[in-house]
C-alpha positions in Angstrom: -37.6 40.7 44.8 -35.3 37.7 45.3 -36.3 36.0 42.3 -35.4 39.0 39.9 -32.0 39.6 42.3 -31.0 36.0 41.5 -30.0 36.4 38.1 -28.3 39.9 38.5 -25.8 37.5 41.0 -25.5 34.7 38.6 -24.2 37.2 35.6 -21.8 38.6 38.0 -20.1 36.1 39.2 -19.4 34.4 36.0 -17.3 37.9 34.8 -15.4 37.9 37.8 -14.4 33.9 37.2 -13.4 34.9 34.2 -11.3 37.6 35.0 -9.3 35.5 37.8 -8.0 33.3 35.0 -7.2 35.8 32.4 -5.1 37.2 35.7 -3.6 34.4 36.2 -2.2 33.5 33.0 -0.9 37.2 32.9 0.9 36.0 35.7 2.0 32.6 34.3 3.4 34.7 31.2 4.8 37.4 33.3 6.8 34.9 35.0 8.1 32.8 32.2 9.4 36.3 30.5 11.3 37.0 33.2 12.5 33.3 33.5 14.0 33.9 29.7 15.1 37.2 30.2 17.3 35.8 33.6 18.2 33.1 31.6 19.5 35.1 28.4 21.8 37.7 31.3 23.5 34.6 32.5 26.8 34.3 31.3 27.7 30.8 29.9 30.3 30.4 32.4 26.9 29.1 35.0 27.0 26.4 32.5 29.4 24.8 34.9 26.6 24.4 37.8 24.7 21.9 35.5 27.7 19.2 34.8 28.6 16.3 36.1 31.8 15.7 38.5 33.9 14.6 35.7 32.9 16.8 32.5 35.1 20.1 32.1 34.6 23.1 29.8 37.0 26.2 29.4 36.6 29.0 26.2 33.0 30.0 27.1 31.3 32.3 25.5 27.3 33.8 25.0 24.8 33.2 27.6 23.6 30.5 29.7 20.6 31.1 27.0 22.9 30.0 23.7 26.8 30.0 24.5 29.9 27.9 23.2 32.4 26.5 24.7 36.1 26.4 22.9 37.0 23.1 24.9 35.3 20.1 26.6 37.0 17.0 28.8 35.8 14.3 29.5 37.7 12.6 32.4 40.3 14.3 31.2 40.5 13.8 28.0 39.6 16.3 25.0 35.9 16.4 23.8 36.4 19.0 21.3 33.5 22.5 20.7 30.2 22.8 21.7 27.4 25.2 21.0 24.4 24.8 22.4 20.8 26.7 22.5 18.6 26.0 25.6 14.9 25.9 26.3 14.4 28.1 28.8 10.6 26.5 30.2 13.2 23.0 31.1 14.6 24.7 34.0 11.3 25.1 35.5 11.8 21.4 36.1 15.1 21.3 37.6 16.5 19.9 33.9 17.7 20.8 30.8 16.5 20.1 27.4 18.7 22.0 24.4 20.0 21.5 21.0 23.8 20.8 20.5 26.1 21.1 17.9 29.8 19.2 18.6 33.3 19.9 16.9 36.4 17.6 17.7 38.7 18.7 14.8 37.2 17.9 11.3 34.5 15.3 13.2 31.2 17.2 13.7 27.7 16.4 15.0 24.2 17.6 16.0 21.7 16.4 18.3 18.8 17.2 20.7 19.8 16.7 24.9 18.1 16.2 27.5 20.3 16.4 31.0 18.5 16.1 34.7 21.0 14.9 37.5 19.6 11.3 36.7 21.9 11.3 32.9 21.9 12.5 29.9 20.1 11.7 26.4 20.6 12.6 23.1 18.3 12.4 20.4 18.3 12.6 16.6 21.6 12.4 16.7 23.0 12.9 13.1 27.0 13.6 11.6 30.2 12.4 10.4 34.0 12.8 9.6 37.1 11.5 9.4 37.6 9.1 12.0 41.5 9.1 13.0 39.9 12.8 14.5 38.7 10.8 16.8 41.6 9.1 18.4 41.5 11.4 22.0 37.9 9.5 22.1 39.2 6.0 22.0 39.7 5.1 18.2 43.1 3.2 18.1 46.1 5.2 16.0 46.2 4.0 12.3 42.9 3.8 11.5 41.5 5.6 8.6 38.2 6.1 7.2 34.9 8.6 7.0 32.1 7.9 9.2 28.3 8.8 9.3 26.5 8.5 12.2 22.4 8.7 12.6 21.6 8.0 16.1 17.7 7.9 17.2 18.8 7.5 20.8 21.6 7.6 22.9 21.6 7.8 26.5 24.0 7.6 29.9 23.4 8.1 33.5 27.3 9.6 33.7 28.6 6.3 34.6 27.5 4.1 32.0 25.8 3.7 28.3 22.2 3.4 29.0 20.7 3.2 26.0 21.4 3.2 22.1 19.7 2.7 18.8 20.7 3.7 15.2 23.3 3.5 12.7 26.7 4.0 12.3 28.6 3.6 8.7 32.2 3.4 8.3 33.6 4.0 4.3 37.1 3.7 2.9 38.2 1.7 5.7 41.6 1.4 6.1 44.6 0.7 9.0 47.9 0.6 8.3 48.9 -2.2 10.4 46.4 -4.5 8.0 47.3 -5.5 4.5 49.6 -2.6 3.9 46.7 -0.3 4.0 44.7 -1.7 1.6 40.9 -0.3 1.5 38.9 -2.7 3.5 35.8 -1.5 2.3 32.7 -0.1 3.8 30.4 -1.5 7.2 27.3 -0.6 8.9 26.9 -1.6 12.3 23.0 -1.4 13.6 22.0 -1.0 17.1 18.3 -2.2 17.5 15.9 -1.9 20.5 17.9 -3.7 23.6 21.5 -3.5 22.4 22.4 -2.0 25.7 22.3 -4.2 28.8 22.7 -3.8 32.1 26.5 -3.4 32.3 26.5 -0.6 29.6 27.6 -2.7 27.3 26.2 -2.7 23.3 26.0 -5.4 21.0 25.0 -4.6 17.3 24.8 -6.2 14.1 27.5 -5.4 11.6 27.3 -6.0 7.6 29.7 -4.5 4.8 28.2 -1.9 2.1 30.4 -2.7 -0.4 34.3 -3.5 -0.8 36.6 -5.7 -1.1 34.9 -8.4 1.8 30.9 -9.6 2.4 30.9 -9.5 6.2 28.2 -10.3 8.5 28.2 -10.9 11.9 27.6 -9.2 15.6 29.9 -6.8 17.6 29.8 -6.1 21.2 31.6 -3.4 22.8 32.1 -2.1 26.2 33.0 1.4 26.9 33.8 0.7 30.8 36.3 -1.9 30.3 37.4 -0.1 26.9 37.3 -3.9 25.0 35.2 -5.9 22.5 34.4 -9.3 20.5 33.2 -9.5 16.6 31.9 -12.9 15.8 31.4 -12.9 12.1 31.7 -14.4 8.8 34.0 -13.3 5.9 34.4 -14.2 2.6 36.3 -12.6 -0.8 34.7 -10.4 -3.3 36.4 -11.2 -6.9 38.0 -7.7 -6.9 40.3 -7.2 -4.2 44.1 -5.5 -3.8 46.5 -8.2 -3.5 47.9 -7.7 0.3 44.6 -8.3 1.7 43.8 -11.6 -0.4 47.2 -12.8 1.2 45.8 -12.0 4.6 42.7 -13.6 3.9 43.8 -16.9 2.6 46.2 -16.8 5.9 43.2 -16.5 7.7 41.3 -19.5 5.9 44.1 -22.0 6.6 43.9 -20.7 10.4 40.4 -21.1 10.5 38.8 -23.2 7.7 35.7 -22.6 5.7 32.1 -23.2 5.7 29.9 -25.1 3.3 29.4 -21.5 1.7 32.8 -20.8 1.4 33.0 -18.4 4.6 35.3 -17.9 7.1 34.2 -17.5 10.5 36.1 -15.0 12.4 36.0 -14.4 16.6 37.9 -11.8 17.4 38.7 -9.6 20.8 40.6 -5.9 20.8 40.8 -3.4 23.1 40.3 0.3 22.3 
């Protein structure tokens, strides 16, 4: 008797194993649906809860879900639009990942985020403009110029730069306070693995891409003390306009020349 009751056990207990785990991934479905409904019926307004102490945004409109806001600050300062669309399965971890797309006046940019109360990243980080748009942000008055950026990280824990790599080009670049406005051509500066250290500060190396100067060299910048240094070589292309040659020879008495004909350049500014 026991040995044909044996296998009558065995074939129900496998059914009812079974039928526990198709239950509970009902359940684990059930409950992320309702996590994305909740989340779409948010207004965008609850935004608000998730940003740090000294980030600001007015205009909202949409849902928590995918929502806009008209106006950002940043310590008080104009950060232009945002629109954003999160992934609703993030907040089951107390974060947020989401895609972004930015708008300061004709300056415009898109990126993936990921924001916990540790910082914020940005990934794939990809966009241009004009760059006197960007003067609320720190770019000094009288520059000119379009610039493309194509970022494959870039990070902050709210009170500092934590990390950054990528690209960053700057074409037609111009200032009205140098050579009469001349064009001073076109410059790429490259932030490689480690250009951020401990202080937040990045150093990167910076080359031309064409114009009126060959230019190669490194730049370091840092955004808490809002200063920087370039230390880099110059030296004339045959066609150039005539203000900056005047500049540059200036320069060359100042500072002499190399054995390639260079000029080496150390300069600090403040932006």
């Amino acid at each position: 008797m026991s040995a044909s009751r044996s296998p009558n056990r065995s074939t129900e207990r496998e059914p009812r194993g079974s039928s526990r785990r198709a239950y509970g991934f009902v359940i684990l479905i059930a409950v992320l649906a309702a996590l994305g409904f909740f989340v779409s019926a948010l207004p965008a307004g609850f935004i608000r809860h998730f940003l740090p102490p000294n980030v600001g945004a007015d205009d909202l409109s949409g849902s928590l879900w995918h929502g806009a806001a008209g106006k950002f600050t940043f310590a008080g300062r104009d950060g232009g639009a945002v629109e954003w669309r999160i992934y609703p399965a993030s907040l089951l971890r107390l974060a947020l990942k989401l895609d972004l797309h930015w708008l300061h006046r004709g300056f415009g940019a898109e990126a993936g985020a990921a924001i916990d109360r540790r910082g914020l990243e940005l990934s794939a980080v990809h966009g241009g403009g004009p760059i006197e748009d960007l003067q609320d942000l720190g770019v000094a008055r009288g520059w000119r110029g379009a610039a493309e950026i194509a970022m494959d990280r870039l990070g902050t824990d709210y009170a500092r730069i934590t990390a950054a790599r990528g690209d960053i080009k700057v074409s037609g670049l111009s200032a009205a306070q140098v050579a009469s406005g001349a064009d001073l051509g076109s410059y790429v500066l490259h932030l490689g693995d480690g250009a951020v250290d401990a202080n937040g500060a990045m150093t990167g190396q910076i080359s031309d891409a064409g114009g009126p100067l060959r230019v190669q060299g490194t730049i370091t910048i840092s955004p808490q003390s809002h200063n920087g240094t370039l230390s880099a070589t110059i030296q004339e292309r045959a066609e150039m306009p005539e203000s900056l040659r005047k500049e540059i020879e200036n320069l060359a008495q100042l500072r002499g020349r190399d054995r390639e004909g260079r000029i080496p350049v150390d300069l600090e500014f403040s932006f």
